[in-house]
FILO-23635 format. One record per residue (C-alpha): x, y negated, z negated. Coordinates in Angstrom, 2 decimals, padded with zeros to 5 digits. Example, Ala and Ser with C-alpha at 12.3 -4.5 7.8 and 13.67 -1.06 7.14 Angstrom:
! FILO-23635
pt u: 012.30	v: 004.50	w: -007.80
pt u: 013.67	v: 001.06	w: -007.14
//
This chain:
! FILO-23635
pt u: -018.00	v: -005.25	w: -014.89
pt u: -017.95	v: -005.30	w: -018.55
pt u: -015.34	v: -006.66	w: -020.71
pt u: -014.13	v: -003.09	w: -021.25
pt u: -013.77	v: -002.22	w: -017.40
pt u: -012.23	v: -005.58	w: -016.80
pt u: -009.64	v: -005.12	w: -019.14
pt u: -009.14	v: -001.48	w: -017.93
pt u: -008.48	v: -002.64	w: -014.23
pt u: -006.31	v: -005.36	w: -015.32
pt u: -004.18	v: -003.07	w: -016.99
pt u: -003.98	v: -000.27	w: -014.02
pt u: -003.34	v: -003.53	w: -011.55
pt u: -000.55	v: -004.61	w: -013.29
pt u: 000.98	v: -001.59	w: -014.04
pt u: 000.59	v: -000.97	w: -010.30
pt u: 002.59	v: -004.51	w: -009.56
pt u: 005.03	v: -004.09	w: -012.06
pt u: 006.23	v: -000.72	w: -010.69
pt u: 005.96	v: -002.22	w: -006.91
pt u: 007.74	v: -004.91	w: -007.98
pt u: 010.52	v: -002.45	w: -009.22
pt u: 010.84	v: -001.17	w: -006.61
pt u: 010.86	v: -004.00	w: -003.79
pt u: 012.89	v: -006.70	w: -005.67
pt u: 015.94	v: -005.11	w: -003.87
pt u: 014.60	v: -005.40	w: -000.73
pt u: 016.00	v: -008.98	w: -000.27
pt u: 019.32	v: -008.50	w: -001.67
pt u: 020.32	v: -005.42	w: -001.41
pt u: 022.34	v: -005.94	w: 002.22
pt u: 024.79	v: -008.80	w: 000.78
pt u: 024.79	v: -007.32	w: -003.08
pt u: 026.21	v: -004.11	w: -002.17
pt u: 029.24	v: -005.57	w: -001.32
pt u: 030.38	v: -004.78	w: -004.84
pt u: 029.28	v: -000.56	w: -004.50
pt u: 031.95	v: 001.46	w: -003.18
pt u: 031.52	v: 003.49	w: -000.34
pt u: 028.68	v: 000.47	w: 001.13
pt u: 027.54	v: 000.01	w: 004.65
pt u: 024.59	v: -000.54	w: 007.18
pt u: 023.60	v: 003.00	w: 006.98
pt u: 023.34	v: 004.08	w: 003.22
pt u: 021.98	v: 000.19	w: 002.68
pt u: 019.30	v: 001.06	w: 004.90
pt u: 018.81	v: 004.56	w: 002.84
pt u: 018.81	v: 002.66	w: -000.39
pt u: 016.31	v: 000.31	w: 000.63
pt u: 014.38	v: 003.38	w: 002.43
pt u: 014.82	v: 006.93	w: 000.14
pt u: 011.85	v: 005.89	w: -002.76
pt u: 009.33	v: 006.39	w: 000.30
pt u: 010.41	v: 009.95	w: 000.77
pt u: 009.85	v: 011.04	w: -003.02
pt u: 007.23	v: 008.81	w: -003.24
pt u: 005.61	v: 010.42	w: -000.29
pt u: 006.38	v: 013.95	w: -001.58
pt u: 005.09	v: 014.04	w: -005.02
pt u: 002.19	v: 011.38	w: -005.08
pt u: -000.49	v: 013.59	w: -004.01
pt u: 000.61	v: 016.40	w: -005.67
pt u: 001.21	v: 014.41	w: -008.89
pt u: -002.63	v: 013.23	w: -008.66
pt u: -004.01	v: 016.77	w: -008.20
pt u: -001.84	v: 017.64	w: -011.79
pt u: -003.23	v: 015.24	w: -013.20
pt u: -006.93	v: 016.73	w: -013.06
pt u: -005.27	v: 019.22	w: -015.35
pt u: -002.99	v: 017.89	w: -017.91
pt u: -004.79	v: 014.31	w: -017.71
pt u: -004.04	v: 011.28	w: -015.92
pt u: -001.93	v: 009.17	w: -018.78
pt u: 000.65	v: 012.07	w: -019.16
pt u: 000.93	v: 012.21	w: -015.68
pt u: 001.32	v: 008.25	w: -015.45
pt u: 003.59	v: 007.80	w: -018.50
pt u: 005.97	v: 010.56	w: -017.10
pt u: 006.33	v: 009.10	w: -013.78
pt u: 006.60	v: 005.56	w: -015.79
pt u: 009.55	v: 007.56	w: -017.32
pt u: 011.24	v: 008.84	w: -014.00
pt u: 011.10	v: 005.59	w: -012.98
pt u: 012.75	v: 004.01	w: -015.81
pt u: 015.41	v: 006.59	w: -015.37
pt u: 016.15	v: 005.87	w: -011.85
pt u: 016.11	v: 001.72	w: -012.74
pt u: 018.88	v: 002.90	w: -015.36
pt u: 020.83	v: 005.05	w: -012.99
pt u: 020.34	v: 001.85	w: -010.19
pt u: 021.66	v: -000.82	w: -013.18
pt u: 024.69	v: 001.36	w: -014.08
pt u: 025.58	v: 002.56	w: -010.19
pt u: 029.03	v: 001.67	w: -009.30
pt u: 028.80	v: 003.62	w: -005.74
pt u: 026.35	v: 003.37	w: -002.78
pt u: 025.75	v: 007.14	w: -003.55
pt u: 024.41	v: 006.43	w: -007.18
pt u: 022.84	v: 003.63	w: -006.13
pt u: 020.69	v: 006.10	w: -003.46
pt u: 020.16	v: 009.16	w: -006.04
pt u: 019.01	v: 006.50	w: -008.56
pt u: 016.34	v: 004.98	w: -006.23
pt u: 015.16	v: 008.55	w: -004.83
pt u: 014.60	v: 009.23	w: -008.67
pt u: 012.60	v: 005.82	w: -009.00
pt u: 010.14	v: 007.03	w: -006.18
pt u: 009.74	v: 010.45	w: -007.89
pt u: 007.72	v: 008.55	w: -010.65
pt u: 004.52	v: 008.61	w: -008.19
pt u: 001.99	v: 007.73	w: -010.24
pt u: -000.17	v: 005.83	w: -006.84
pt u: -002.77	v: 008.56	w: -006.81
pt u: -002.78	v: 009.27	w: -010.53
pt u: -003.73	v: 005.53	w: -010.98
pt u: -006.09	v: 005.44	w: -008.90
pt u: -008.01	v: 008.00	w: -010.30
pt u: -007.48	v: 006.63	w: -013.81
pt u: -009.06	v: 003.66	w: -012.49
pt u: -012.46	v: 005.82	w: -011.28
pt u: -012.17	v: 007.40	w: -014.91
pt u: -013.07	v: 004.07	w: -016.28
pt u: -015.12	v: 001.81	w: -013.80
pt u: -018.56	v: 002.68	w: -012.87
pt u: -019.58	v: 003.50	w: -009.32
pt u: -021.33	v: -000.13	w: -008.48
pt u: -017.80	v: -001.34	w: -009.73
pt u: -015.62	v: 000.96	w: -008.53
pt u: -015.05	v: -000.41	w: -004.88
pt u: -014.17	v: -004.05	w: -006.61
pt u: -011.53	v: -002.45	w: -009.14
pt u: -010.02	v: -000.84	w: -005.67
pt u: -009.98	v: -004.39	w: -004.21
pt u: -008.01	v: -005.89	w: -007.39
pt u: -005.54	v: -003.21	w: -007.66
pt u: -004.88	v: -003.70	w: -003.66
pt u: -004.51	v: -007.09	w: -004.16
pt u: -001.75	v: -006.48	w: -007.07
pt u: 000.20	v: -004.31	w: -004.28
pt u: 000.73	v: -007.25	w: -001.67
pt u: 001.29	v: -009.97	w: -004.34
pt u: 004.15	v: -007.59	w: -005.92
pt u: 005.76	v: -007.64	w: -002.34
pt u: 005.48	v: -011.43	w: -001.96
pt u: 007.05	v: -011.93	w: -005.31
pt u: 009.52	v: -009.89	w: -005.04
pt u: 011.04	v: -012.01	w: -001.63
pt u: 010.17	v: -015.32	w: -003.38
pt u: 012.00	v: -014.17	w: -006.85
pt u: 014.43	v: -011.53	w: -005.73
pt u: 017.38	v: -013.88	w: -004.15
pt u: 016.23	v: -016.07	w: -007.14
pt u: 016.62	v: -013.64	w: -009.82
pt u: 020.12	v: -011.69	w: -008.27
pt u: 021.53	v: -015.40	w: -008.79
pt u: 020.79	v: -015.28	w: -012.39
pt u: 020.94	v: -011.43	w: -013.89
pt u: 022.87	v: -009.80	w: -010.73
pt u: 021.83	v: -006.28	w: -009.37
pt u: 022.54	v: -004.67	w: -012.30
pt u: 020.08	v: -006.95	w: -013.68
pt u: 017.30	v: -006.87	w: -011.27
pt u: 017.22	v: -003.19	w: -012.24
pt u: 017.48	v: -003.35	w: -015.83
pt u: 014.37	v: -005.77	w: -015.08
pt u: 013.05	v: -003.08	w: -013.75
pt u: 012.50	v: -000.92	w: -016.77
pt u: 011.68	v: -003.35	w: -018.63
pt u: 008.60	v: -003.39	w: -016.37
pt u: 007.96	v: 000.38	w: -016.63
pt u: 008.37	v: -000.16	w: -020.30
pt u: 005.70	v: -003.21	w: -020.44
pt u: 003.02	v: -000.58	w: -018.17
pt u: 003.60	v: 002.12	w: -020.21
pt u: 002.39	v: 000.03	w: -023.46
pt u: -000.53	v: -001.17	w: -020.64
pt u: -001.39	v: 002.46	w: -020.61
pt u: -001.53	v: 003.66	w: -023.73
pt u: -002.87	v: 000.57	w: -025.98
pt u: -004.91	v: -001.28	w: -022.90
pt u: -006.48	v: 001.65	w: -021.13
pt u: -008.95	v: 003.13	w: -023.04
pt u: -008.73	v: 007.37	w: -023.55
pt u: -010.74	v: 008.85	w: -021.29
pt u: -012.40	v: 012.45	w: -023.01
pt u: -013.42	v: 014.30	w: -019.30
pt u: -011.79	v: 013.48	w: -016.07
pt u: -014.15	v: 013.74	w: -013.51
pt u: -013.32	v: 014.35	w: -010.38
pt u: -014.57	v: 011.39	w: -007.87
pt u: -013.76	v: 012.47	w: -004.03
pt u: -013.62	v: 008.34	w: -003.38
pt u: -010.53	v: 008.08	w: -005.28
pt u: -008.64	v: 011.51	w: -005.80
pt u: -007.51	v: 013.13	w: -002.80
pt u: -009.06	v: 017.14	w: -002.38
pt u: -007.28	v: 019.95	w: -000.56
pt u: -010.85	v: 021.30	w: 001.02
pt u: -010.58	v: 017.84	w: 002.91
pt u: -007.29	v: 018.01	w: 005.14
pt u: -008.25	v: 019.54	w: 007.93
pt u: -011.07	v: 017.36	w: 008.35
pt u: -009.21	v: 013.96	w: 007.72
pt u: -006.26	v: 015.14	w: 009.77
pt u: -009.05	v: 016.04	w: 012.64
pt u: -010.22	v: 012.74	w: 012.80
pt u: -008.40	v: 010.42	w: 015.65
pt u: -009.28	v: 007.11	w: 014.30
pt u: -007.56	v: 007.89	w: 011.12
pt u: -004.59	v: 009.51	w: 012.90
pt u: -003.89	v: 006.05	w: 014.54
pt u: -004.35	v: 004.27	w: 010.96
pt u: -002.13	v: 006.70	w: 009.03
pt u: 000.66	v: 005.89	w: 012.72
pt u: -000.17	v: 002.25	w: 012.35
pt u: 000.78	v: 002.21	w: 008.59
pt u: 003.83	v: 003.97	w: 009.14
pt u: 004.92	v: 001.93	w: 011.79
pt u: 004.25	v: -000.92	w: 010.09
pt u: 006.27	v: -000.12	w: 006.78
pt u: 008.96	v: 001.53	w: 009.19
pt u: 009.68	v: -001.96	w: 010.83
pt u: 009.84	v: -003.78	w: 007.48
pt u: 012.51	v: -001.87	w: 006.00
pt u: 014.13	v: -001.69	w: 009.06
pt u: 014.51	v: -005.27	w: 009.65
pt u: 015.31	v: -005.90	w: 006.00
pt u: 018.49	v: -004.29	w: 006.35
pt u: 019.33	v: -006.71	w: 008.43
pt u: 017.92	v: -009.93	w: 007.53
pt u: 019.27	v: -011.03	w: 004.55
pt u: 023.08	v: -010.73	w: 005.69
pt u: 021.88	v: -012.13	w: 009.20
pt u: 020.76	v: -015.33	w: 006.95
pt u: 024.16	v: -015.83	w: 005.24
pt u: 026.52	v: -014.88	w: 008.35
pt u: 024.57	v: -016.54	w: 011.03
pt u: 022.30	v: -019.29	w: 009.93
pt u: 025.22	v: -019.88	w: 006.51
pt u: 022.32	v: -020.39	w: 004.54
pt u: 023.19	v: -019.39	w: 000.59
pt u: 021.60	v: -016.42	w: -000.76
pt u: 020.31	v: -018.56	w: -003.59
pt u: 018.77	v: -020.83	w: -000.92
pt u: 016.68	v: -017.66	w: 000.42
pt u: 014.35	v: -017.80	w: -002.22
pt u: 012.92	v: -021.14	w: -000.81
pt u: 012.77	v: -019.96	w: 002.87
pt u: 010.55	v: -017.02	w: 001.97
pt u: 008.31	v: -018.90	w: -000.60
pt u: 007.71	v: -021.09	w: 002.24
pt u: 007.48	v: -018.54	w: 004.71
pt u: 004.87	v: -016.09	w: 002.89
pt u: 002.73	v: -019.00	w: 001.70
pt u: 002.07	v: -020.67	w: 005.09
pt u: 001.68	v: -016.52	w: 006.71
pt u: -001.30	v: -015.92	w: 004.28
pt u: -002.58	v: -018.79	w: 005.24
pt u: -002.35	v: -017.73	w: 008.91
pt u: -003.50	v: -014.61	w: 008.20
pt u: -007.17	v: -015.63	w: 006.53
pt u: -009.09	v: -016.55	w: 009.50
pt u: -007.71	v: -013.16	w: 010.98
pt u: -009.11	v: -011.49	w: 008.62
pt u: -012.42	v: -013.51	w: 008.11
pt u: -012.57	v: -013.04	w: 012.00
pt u: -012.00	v: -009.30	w: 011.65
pt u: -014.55	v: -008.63	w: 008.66
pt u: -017.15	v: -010.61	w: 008.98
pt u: -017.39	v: -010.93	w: 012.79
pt u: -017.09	v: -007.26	w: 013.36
pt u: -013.73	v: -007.77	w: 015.86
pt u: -011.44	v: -005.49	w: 013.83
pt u: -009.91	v: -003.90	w: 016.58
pt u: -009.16	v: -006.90	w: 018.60
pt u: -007.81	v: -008.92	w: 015.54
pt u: -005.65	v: -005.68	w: 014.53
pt u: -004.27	v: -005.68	w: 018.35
pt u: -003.33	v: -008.97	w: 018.14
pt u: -001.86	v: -008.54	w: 014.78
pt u: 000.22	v: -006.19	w: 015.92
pt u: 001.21	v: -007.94	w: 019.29
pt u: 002.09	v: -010.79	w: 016.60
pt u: 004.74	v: -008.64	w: 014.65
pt u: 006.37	v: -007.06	w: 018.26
pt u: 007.07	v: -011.16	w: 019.12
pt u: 007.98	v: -011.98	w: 016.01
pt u: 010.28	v: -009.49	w: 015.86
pt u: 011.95	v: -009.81	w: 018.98
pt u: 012.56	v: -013.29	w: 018.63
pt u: 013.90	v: -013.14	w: 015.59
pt u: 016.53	v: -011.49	w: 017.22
pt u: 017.48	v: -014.01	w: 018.86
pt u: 017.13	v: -016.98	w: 016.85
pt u: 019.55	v: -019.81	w: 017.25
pt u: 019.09	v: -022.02	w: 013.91
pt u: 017.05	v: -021.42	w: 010.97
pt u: 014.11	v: -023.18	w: 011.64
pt u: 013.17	v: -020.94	w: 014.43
pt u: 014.03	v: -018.13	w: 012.54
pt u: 011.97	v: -019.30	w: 009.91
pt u: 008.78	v: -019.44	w: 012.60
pt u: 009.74	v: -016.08	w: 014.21
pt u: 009.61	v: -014.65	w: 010.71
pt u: 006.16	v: -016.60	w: 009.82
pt u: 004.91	v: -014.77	w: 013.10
pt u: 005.78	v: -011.46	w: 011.78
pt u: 004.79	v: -012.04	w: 008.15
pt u: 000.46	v: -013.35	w: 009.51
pt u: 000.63	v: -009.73	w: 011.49
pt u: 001.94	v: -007.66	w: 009.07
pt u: -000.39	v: -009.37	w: 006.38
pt u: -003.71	v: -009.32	w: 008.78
pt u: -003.10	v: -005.75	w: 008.68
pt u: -001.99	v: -005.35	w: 005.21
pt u: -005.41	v: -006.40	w: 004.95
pt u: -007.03	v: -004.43	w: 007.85
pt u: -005.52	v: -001.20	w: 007.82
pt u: -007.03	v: 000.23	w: 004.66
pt u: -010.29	v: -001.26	w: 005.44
pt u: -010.80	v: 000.79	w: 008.54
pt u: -009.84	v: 003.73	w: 006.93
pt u: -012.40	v: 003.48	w: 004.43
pt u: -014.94	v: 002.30	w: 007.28
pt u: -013.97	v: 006.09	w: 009.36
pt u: -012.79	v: 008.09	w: 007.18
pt u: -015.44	v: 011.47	w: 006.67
pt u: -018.30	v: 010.57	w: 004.04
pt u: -016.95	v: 011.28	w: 000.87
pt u: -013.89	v: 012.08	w: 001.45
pt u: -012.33	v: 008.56	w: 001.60
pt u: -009.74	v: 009.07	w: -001.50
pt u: -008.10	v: 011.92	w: 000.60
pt u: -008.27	v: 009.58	w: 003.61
pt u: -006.07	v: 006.93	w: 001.62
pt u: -003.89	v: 009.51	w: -000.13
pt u: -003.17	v: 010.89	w: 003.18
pt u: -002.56	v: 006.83	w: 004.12
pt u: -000.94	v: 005.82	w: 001.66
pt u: 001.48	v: 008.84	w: 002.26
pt u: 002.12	v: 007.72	w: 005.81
pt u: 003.14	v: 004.72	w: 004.23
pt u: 005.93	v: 005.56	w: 001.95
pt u: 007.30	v: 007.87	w: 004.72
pt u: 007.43	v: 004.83	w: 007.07
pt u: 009.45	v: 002.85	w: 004.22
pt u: 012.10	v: 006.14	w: 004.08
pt u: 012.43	v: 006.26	w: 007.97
pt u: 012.28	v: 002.62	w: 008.51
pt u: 015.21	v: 001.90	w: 006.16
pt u: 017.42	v: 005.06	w: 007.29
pt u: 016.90	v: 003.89	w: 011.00
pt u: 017.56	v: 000.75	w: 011.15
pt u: 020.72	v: 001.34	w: 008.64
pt u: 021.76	v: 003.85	w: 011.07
pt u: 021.06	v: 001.20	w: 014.41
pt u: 023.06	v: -001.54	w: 012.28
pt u: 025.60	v: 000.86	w: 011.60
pt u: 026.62	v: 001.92	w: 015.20
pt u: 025.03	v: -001.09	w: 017.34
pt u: 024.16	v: -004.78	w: 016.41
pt u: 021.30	v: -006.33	w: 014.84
pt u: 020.05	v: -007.60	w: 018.05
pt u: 020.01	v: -003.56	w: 018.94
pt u: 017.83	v: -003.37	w: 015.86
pt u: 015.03	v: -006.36	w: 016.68
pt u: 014.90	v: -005.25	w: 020.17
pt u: 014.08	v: -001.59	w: 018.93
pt u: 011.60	v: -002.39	w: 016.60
pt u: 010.23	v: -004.56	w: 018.95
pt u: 009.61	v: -002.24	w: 021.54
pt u: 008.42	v: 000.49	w: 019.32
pt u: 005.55	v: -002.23	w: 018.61
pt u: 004.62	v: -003.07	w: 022.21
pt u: 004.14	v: 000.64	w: 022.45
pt u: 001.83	v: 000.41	w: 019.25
pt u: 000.00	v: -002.65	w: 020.77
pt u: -001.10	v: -000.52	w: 024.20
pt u: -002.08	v: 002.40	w: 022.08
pt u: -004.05	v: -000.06	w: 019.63
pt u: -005.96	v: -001.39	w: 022.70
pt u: -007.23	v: 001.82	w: 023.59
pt u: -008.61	v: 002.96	w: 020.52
pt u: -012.08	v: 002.76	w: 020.26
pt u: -013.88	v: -000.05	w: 018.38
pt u: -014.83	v: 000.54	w: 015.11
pt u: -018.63	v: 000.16	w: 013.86
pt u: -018.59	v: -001.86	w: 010.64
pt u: -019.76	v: 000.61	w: 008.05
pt u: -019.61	v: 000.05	w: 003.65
pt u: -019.34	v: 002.64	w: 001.80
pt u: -021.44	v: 003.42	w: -001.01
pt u: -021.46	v: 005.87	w: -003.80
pt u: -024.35	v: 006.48	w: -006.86
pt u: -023.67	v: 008.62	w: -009.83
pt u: -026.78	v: 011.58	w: -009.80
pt u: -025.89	v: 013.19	w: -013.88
pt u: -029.50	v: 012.33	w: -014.83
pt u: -031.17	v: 014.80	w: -011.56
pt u: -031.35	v: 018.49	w: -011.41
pt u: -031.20	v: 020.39	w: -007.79
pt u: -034.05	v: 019.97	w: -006.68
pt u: -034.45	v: 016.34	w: -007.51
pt u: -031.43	v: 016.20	w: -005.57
pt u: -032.31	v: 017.67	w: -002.33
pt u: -035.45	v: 015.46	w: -002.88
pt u: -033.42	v: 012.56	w: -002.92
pt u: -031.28	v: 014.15	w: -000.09
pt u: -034.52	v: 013.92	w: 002.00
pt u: -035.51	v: 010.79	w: 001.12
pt u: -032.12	v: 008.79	w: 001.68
pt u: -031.86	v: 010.48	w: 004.95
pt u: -034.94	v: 008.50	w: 005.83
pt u: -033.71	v: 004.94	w: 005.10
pt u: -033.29	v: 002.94	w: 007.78
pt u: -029.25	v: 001.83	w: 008.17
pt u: -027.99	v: 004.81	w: 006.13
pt u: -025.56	v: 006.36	w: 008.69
pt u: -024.25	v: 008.86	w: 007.07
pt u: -024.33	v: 011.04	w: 003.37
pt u: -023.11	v: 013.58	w: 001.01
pt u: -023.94	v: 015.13	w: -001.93
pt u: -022.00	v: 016.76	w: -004.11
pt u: -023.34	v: 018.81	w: -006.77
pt u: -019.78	v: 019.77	w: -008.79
pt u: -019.61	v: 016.09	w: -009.45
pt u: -023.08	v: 014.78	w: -009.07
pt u: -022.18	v: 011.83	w: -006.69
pt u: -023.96	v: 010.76	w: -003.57
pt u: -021.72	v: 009.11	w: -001.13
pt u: -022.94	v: 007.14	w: 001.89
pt u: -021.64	v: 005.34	w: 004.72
pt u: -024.33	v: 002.23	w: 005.58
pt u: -024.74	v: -000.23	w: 008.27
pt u: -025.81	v: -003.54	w: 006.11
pt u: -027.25	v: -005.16	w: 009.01
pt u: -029.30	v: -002.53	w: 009.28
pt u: -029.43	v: -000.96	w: 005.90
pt u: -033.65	v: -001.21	w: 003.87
pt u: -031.49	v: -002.50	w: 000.94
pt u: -035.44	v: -002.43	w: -001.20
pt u: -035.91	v: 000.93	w: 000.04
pt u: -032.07	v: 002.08	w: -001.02
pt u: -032.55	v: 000.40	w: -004.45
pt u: -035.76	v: 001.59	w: -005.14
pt u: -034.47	v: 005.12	w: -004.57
pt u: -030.95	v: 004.57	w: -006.11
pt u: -031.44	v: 001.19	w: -008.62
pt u: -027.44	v: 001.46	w: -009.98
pt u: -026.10	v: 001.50	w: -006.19
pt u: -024.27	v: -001.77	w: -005.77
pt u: -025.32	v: -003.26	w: -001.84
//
């Protein structure tokens, strides 16, 4: 990357952690804090943790396809907007019901797809798949700071604090946007990035993706779920100080992603992605039933460490088998549709498990999250494995046609090239390559910018 492009991701990354962040320093808190909100209880905790996935869900895909049309900053500094709203409307909510219509509004600033087409607006194809990698990494550290520094931070500035903190931070990426991110004259559209409606049928055909976009749901379901619970379950069973929680989950999260790197290394570069993402999940279905039933701290402490290297292996894994099966060229609306399945997960996890706390017990709650993921883990051993193929994409504005459908021809003919298409509107080839097969001379010769 150049210094430009650099700069350019950095921005979009952080802009993309601040607003995560925003949204997930609750997350932590929220089940002891509301004590304060009239009206507060297990179930409309649970649908304040949960309700940003539904709006989220809702408008993210149809906020990215706007964006082709009025441009991508508008879109993203209006949803930076919304979302500074909804922080406000969080910081000044006196009620559980104000608390809830102020976090639905913070999810209705979905800028995910917009971003992430911004971010193919400004990187070239041979660095494209690298600026994905850094803005994925910015999601998973915002969720990791936002357990270590949420209990932390409540202590300090209080709720109405955390979410005055919060636009702050949608203040900070809209500045990020507009003086740090440079203008951009012609959107193009790039299928690897921006989700297209001629491609739904065909994602939703495929059955490998249909168990990643279940997978992801279930997976964000049990989080929110169990984090109605948790925090409270800390301070009324195991009397440890909310202040105190801070510590538990720095310690926690640092020794899980250290669990979960051979996973992954085992998964990626040994080609066992669907055993490592079955035992993944057969590590979060433990993990959460024992929690359950934790006597003392310390072995809730290693229940939750068992959870936290499962849901972090496929953190990790998920989104790297959809881009490995999702249809040539069509990957963006592969992880829009994703991405989607995610959010919704987060709104039906958190109005679940409120609801389960509400009428049953918290054990109720671990035991049915539990066996909702020993139901994933038979369904995860059946699926089929996955062959470990890159994707790879090469801009063609310099060709005509028929030096296209020449180069069509040709690429066909390279050995490890599994799969291709070429798409004249935007002048992109897209491939899907085995490496360990893949004529990487042959590729380059034909295709010298392609990054292998």
């Amino acid at each position: 990357m150049d210094a430009l492009e650099r700069r350019s991701v950095l921005a979009l990354a952080s802009v993309y952690l601040f607003r995560m962040l925003g949204l997930f320093l609750i997350m932590p808190i929220i089940s002891i804090a509301a004590d304060d909100l009239s009206g507060a209880n297990a179930a409309l905790i649970g649908a304040a943790i949960g309700v940003y996935g539904l709006t989220q869900a809702l408008l993210q895909i149809p906020m990215g396809m706007m964006s082709d049309k009025i441009g991508r900053k508008p879109i993203i500094l209006i949803g930076l907007t919304i979302f500074a709203l909804g922080s406000l409307i969080c910081a000044n909510a006196d009620s559980m019901t104000s608390l809830i219509v102020g976090r639905a509004i913070q999810g209705a600033g979905a800028i995910a797809s917009t971003l992430m087409a911004l971010l193919s607006d400004v990187t070239r194809e041979q660095n494209r798949t690298k600026a994905m990698a850094t803005v994925g990494i910015s999601i998973g550290v915002s969720f990791m700071l936002s357990l270590v520094m949420g209990p932390w931070l409540f202590s300090v500035i209080g709720l109405a604090g955390l979410f005055y903190l919060s636009l702050a931070f949608s203040v900070i990426g809209m500045g990020l946007i507009l003086f740090a991110v440079p203008n951009v004259k012609q959107h193009t559209f790039k299928r690897d990035t921006t989700p297209s409606l001629q491609a739904l049928s065909r994602v939703f055909a495929n059955k490998p993706l249909r168990f990643m976009n279940l997978s992801i749901f279930i997976l964000h379901a049990s989080l929110t779920a169990l984090f109605v619970s948790i925090p409270s379950m800390l301070v009324s069973r195991f009397e440890l100080p909310l202040a105190d929680h801070s510590w538990l989950y720095l310690i926690v999260m640092g020794l899980a992603f250290v669990g979960m790197l051979p996973m992954v290394i085992v998964a990626e570069a040994k080609g066992k992605m669907k055993q490592v993402v079955s035992y993944a999940i057969l590590m979060l279905a433990f993990g959460t039933l024992l929690m359950g039933f934790s006597s003392s701290v310390s072995l809730f402490a290693i229940t939750l460490w068992l959870y936290f290297v499962g849901f972090n292996t496929l953190e990790a894994t998920l989104p790297s088998l959809v881009s490995k099966v999702s249809p040539v060229g069509y990957r963006g609306t592969a992880m829009g549709i994703f991405s989607t399945h995610q959010f919704l997960g987060a709104f039906v996890g958190g109005i679940g498990g409120g609801w389960i706390l509400q009428n049953y017990s918290s054990q109720t709650l671990f035991v049915s999250v539990a066996a909702i993921m020993f139901v994933w883990t038979f369904f995860a051993t059946r699926q089929a494995p996955t062959r470990h193929l890159t994707s790879l994409a090469f801009s063609l504005q310099h060709l005509d046609l028929a030096q296209i459908d020449k180069l069509a021809n040709d690429l066909s003919n390279v050995d490890g090239v599994e799969d291709m298409q070429i798409f004249s509107d935007e002048k992109t080839a897209y491939l899907k390559v085995d490496k360990k097969l893949l004529d990487k001379d042959k590729l380059l010769q034909l295709a010298p910018t392609v990054s292998v």
